[in-house]
PyMOL CGO cylinders between C-alpha atoms (Angstrom):
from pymol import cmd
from pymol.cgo import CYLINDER

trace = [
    CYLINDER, 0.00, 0.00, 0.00, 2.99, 2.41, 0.96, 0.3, 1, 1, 1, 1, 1, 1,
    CYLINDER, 2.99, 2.41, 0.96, 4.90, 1.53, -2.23, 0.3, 1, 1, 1, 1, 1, 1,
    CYLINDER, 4.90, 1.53, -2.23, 1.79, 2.12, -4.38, 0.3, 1, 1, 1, 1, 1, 1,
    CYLINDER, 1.79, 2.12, -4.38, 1.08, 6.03, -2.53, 0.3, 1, 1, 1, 1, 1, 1,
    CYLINDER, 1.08, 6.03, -2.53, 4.53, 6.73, -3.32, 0.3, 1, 1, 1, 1, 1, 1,
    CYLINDER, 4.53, 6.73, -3.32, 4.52, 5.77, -6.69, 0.3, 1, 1, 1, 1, 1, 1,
    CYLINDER, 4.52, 5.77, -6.69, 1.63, 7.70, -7.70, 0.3, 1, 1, 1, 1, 1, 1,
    CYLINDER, 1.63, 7.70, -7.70, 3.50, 11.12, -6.83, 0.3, 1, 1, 1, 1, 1, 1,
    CYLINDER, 3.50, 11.12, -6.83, 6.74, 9.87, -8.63, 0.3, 1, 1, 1, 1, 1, 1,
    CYLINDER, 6.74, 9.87, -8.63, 9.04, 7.86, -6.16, 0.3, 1, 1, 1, 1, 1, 1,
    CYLINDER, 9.04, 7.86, -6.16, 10.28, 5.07, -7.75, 0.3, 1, 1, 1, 1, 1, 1,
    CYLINDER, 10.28, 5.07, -7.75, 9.77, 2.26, -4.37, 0.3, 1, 1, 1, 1, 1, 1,
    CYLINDER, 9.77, 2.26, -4.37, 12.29, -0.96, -3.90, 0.3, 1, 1, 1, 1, 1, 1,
    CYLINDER, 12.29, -0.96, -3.90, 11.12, -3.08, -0.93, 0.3, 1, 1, 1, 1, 1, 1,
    CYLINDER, 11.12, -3.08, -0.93, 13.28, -4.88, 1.25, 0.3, 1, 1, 1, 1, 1, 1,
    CYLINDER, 13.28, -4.88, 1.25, 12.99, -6.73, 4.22, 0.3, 1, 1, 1, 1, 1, 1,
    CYLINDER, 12.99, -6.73, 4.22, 15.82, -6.06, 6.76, 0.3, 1, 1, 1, 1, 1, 1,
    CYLINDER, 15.82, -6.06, 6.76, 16.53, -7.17, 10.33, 0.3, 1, 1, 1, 1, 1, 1,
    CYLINDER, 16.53, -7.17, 10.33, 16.00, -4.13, 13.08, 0.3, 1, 1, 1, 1, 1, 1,
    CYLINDER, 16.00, -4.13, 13.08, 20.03, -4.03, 13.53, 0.3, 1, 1, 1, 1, 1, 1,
    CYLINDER, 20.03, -4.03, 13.53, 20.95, -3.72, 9.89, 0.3, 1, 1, 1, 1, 1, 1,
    CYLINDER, 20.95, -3.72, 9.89, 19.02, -1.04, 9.62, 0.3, 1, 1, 1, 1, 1, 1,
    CYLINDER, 19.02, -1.04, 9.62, 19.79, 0.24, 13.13, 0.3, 1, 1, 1, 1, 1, 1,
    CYLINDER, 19.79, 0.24, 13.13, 23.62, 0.25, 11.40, 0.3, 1, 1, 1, 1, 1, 1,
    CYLINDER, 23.62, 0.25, 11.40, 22.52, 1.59, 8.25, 0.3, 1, 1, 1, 1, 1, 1,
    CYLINDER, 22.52, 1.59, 8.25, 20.95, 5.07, 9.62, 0.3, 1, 1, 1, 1, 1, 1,
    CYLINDER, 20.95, 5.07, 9.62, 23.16, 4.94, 12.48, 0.3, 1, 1, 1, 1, 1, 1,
    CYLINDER, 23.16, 4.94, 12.48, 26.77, 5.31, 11.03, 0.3, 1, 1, 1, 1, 1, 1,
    CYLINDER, 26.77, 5.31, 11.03, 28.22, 7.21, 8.06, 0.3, 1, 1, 1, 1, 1, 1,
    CYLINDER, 28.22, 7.21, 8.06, 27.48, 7.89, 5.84, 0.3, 1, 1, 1, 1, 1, 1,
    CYLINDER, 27.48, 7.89, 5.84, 24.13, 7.57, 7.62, 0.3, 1, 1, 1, 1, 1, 1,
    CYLINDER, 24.13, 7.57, 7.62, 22.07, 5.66, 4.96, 0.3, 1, 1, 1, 1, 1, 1,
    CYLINDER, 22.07, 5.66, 4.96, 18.65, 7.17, 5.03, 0.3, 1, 1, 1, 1, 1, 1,
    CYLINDER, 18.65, 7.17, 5.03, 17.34, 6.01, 2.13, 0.3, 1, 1, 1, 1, 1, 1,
    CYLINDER, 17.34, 6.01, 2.13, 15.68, 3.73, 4.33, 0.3, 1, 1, 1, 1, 1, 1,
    CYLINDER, 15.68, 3.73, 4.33, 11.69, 3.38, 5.40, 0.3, 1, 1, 1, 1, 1, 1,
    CYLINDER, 11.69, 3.38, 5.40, 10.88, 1.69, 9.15, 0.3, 1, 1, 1, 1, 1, 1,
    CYLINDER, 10.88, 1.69, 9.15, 7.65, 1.62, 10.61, 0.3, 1, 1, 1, 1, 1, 1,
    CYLINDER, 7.65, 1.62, 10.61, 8.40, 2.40, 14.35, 0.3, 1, 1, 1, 1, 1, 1,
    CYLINDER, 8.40, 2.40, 14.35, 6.44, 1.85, 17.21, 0.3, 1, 1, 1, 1, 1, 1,
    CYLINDER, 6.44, 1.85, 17.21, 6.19, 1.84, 21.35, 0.3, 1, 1, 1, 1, 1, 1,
    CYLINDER, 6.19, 1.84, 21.35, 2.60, 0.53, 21.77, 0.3, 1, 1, 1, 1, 1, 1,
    CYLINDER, 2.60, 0.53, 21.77, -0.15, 2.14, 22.60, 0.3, 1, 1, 1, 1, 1, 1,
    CYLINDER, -0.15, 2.14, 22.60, 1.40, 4.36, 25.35, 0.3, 1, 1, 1, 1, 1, 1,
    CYLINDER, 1.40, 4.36, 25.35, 3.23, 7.66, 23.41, 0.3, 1, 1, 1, 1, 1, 1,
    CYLINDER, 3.23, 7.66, 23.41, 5.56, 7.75, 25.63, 0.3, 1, 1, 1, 1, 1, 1,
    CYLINDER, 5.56, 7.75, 25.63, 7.24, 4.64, 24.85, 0.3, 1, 1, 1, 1, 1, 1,
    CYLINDER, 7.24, 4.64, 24.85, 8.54, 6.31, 21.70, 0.3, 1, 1, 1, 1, 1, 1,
    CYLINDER, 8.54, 6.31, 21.70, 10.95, 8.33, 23.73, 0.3, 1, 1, 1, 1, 1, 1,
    CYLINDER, 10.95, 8.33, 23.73, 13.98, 6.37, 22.48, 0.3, 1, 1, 1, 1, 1, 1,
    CYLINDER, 13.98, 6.37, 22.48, 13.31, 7.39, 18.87, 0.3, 1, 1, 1, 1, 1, 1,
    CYLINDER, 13.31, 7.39, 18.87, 11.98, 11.19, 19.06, 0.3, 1, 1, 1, 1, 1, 1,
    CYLINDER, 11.98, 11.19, 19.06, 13.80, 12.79, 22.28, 0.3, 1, 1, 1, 1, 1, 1,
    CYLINDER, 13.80, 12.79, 22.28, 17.21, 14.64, 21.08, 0.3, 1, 1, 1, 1, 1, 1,
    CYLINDER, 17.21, 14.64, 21.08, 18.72, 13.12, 23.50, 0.3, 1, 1, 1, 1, 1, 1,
    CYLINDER, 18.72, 13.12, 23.50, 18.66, 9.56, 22.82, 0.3, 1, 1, 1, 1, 1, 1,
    CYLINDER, 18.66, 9.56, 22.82, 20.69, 9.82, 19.52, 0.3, 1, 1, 1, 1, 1, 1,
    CYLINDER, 20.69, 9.82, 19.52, 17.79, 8.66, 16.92, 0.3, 1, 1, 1, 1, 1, 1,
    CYLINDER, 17.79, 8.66, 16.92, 16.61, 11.95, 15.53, 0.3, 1, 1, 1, 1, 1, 1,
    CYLINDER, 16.61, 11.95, 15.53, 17.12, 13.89, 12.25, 0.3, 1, 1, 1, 1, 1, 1,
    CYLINDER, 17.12, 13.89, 12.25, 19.87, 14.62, 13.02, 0.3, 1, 1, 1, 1, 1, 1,
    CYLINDER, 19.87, 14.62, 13.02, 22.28, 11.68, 14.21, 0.3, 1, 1, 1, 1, 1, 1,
    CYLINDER, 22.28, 11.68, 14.21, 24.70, 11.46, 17.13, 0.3, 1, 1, 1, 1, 1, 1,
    CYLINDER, 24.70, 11.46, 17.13, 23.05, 15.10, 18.76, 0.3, 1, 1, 1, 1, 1, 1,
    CYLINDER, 23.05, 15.10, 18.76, 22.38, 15.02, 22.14, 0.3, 1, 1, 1, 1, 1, 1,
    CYLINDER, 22.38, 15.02, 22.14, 20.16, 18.21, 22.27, 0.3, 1, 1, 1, 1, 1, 1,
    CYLINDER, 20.16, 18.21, 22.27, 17.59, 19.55, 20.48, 0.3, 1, 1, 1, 1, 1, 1,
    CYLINDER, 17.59, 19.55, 20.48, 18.71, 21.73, 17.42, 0.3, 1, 1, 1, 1, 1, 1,
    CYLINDER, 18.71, 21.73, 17.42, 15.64, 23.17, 15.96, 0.3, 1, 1, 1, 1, 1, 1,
    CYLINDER, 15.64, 23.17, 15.96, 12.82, 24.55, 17.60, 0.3, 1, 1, 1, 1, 1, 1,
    CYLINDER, 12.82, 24.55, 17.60, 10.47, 21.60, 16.58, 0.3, 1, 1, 1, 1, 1, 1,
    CYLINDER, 10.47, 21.60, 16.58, 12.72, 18.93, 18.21, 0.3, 1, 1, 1, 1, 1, 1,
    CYLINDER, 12.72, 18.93, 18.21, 12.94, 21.16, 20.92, 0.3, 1, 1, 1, 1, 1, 1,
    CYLINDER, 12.94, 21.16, 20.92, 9.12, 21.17, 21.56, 0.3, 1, 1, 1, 1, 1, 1,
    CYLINDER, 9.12, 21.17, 21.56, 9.42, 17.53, 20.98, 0.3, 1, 1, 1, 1, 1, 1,
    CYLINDER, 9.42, 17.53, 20.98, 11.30, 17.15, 23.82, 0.3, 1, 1, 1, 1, 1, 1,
    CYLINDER, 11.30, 17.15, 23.82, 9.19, 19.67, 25.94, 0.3, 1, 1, 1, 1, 1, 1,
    CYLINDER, 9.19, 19.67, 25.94, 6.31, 17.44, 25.30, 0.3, 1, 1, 1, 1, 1, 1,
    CYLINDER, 6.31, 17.44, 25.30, 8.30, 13.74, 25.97, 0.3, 1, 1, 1, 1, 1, 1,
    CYLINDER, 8.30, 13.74, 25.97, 9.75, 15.48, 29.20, 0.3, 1, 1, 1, 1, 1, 1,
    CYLINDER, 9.75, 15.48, 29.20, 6.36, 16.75, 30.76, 0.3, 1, 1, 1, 1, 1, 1,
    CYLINDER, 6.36, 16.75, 30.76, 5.27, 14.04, 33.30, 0.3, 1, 1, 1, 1, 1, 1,
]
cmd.load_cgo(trace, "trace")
């Protein structure tokens, strides 16, 4: 279903199934392949998703930053950090 949406407004889609830590690898090292689709999730609970949106865990736009750089991953973090 993905592939098809994309392909309608031009992307040209290649599916392939990888294990979490390839990919992990992949986006996580240079030259930080992010040619790369994942469907993440933490369950129902939004919070769980803390280790992929916070700053400071490493997993954001921008890799290896420990702080928010822009003011939308700042309010991201505003929002994970409010108990």
């Amino acid at each position: 279903m993905i592939r098809k949406d994309l392909q309608r407004v031009g992307f040209k889609v290649h599916f392939q199934v990888m294990d979490f830590s390839s990919l992990i690898q992949k986006i996580d090292n240079p030259p930080y392949d992010w040619t790369r689709f994942a469907g993440l999730s933490g369950g129902v609970e939004p919070h769980f998703g803390k280790k992929v949106w916070h700053s400071s865990e490493g997993f954001t736009c921008v890799p290896k930053t420990k702080s928010a750089l822009d003011p939308w991953e700042a309010r991201i973090d505003s929002i994970f950090d409010a108990e």
